[in-house]
Every structure is written in C-alpha cells, then in structure tokens.
N, C-alpha and C positions, 0 to 999 in steps of 0.2 A: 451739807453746806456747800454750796458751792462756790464755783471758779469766777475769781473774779475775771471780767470782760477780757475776755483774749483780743478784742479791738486795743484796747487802753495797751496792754502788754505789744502788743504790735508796732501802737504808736511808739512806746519807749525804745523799741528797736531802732524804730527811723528813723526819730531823733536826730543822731549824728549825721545823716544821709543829709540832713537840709541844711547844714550848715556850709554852704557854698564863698560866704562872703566872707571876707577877712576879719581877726577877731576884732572886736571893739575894744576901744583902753580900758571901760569899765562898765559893768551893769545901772542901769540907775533908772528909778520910774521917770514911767514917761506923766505927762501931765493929769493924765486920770487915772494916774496910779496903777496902772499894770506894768507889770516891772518885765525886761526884757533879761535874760541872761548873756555872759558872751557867748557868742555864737563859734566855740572851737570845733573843730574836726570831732572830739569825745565827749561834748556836751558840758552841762544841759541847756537847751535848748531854751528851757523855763524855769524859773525859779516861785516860788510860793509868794502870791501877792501880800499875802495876810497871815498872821498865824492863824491858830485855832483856837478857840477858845478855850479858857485854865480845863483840864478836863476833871471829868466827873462823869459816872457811867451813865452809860446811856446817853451823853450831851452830844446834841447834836451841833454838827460842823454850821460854819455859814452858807448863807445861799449862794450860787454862782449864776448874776447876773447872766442875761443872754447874750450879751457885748463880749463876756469873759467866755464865755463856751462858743462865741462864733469863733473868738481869735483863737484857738487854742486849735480849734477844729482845722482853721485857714491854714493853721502851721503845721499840724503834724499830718493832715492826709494827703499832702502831693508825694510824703515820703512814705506813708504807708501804700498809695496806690502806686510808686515806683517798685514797691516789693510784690506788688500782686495785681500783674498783668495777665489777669487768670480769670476764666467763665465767672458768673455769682455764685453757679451751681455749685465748681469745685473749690472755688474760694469756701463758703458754706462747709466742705467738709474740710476742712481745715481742722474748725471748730466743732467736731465731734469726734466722740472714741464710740466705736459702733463695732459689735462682734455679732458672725453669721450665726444662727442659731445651728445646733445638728441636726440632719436630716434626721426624719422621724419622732421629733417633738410636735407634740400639739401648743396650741399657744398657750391653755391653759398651766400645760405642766411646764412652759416657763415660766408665767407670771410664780408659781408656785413654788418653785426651785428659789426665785429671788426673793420669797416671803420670808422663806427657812433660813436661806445666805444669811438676810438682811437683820435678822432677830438673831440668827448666833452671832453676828457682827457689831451688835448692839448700835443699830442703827433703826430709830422709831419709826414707821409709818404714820405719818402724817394729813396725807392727804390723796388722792385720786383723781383721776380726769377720764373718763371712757368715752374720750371724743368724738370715736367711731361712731355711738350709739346716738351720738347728736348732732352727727352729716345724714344719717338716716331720717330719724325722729325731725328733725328742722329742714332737712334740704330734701331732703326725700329722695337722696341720694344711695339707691340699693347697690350699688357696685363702689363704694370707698370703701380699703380696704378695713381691717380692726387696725384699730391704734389707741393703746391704754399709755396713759401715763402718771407714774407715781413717786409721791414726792418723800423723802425720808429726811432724815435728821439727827446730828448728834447732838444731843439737849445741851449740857456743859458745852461741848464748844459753842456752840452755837451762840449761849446767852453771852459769855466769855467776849467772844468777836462782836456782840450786837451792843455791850458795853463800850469798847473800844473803840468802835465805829460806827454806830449806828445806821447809816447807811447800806453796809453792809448787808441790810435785812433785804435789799433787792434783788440779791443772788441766792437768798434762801426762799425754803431749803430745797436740799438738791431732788435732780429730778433724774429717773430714769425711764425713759421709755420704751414699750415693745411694740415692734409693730409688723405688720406685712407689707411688703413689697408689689410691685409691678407682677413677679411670677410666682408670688404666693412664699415667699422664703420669708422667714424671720429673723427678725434683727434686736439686737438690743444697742440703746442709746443712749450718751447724755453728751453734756456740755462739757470739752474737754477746756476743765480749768487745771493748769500746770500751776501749783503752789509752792514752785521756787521764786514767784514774784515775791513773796515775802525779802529773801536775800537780795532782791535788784530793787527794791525800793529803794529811794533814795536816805528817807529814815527809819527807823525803827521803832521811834518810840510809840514804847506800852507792848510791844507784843515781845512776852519771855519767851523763855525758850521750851515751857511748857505748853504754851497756846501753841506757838510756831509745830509743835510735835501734836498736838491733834489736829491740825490742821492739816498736816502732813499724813497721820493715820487715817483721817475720813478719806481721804483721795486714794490712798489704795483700799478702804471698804469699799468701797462704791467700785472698783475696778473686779473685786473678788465676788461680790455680788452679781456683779453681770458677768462674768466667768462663769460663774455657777450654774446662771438663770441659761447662759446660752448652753451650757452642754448637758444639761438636767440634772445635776447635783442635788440629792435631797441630805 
C-alpha cells in the first residue's frame, strides 16, 4: 500500500508559511463557491469547498474541477518551493527510502531474499515490471543498467482503505524496486510514504484505529523487506 504523495504532506507543511497577510474577520465563499479559510499564522490555509458524498464503500469522492486544482496548486507551492531551494535531483531523494545492497550479493539473490521477506511478512506479490529488459528490447539500449520493479500488497488493508477512499487505489499497491547504479552497486527502493499523515489530517472520519494500525504495519513490511532483500536475508 502505499504512501500517500509526500508533495500533498509537504504542501500541508507550508501552509502556515503563506499566510503573510492579516487574518480576515471571517471565512466565506467567494462567488464561485471556493471558500477561502482565515489566513492565520497556524492555518488552514483551505477549508473543504463541499462535503463528500453520504459514504458507502467504495463511493467515490467528487471531481475537482481544473480551476480548483490550479488554485489550490497557486497557494500552496510558493510555500512548498520556499522549503526546497534544492537540485530536482536531491529534492527527488527526499522522497525515497533506498538501502545500499552488501557487497557481494548478486542481484538475483536480492530480488530473492525480498520474495522470502515479503511472504513471511504476508505481503502479496502482485505484479512486476523488468524495465531493464525493455530499454534493451525497445531502445536497444545494451549499457542501461537492470532495474526490476515489484509491486506487493496487503489484501485486507488494501480493500479496507480502497472502501474508504477510493482514490486511494493510485498509490497502490506499493512498489519496491532494485536496481544498479552508475558503478554497478545495488540499491533497494521505494516511495517513502510516512503514515503519520493519518494523525495530521485534518479529519478522521472512517479510518478506526484498526485500519490506522495496518496501515502503520505495511510501512514497516515494506521497510523489513528491503532490509532483508539489501543484506540477503533468506
């Protein structure tokens, strides 16, 4: 399962960073209905234009206009790009959790070590991508380096949060990749999603404290798994 967009988490940092201007006496929509919040020093910045609709699993939310995603986008990234005055390259690893494999693994016997991880960690296999073989095969490209990438899943959460949120289904499922480097070292990868957004949402509702807690144990699977896979763990 993964992490939801460390951009979005970033933005709810910022937040507070943009509010420059004095607060206003009171919130209130503006004429097409996008409603501003006061703009205090601790936020929020925005406040939800519309509810959701009554829920029912799997219902999906409303659509968000393109007018609504530019303004949202206008406001919160001068304060996300005030926190990261930094390369794209290293901005980029920000948003990964990546361990150096040990010298002396072949790549095989990591993918291999994370098979074993990932099935005592009751975490499905799902799916594959050996990209590598298709920078060769398509681009005819003999010197990319291997880079495999596979996608796992815990079933019950998974269905659980894709009830909830439907949306949701576009960070799943989660992915880890291996791959080689520049000088031939191997790396293990994924999207580092921190799922204490859970607790800094603004609401909560629907997620118990049962969901909140597998949500919580896939993020350290996926961390044991690539532990494993980096130091060859069978």
């Amino acid at each position: 399962m993964m992490r939801l967009s460390a951009f979005a988490i970033a933005a709810l940092c910022a937040m507070p960073v943009l509010a420059a201007e004095p607060p206003a006496a009171a919130a209130s929509p503006a004429a097409d209905g996008w409603i501003n919040a006061t703009p205090t020093p601790y936020g929020p910045l925005l406040i939800q234009q519309a509810p959701p609709p009554p829920h029912r699993d799997y219902q999906m939310n409303r659509v968000l206009t393109p007018e609504e995603k530019k303004r949202w986008f206008d406001m919160a990234m001068p304060g996300i790009a005030s926190l990261m005055q930094m390369d794209a390259r290293e901005a980029m690893n920000y948003f990964a959790v990546k361990y150096k494999v040990r010298p002396g693994l072949s790549f095989d016997q990591v993918v291999e070590s994370m098979m074993l991880r990932a099935n005592r960690d009751n975490l499905k296999l799902v799916g594959s991508n050996l990209i590598w073989k298709e920078f060769r095969a398509t681009l005819h490209d003999e010197t990319a380096p291997r880079v495999e990438v596979y996608s796992f899943c815990d079933i019950a959460v998974g269905r659980e949060l894709m009830k909830l949120v439907p949306e949701i289904v576009v960070f799943l499922p989660c992915r880890i990749a291996v791959m080689e480097d520049a000088d031939k070292n191997i790396w293990v990868l994924t999207l580092d999603w921190d799922a204490t957004w859970l607790d800094q949402a603004g609401r909560q509702t629907g997620i118990t404290p049962e969901l909140r807690k597998g949500v919580m144990e896939i993020r350290d699977k996926l961390d044991d798994v690539m532990r494993a896979a980096a130091n060859g763990e069978l």
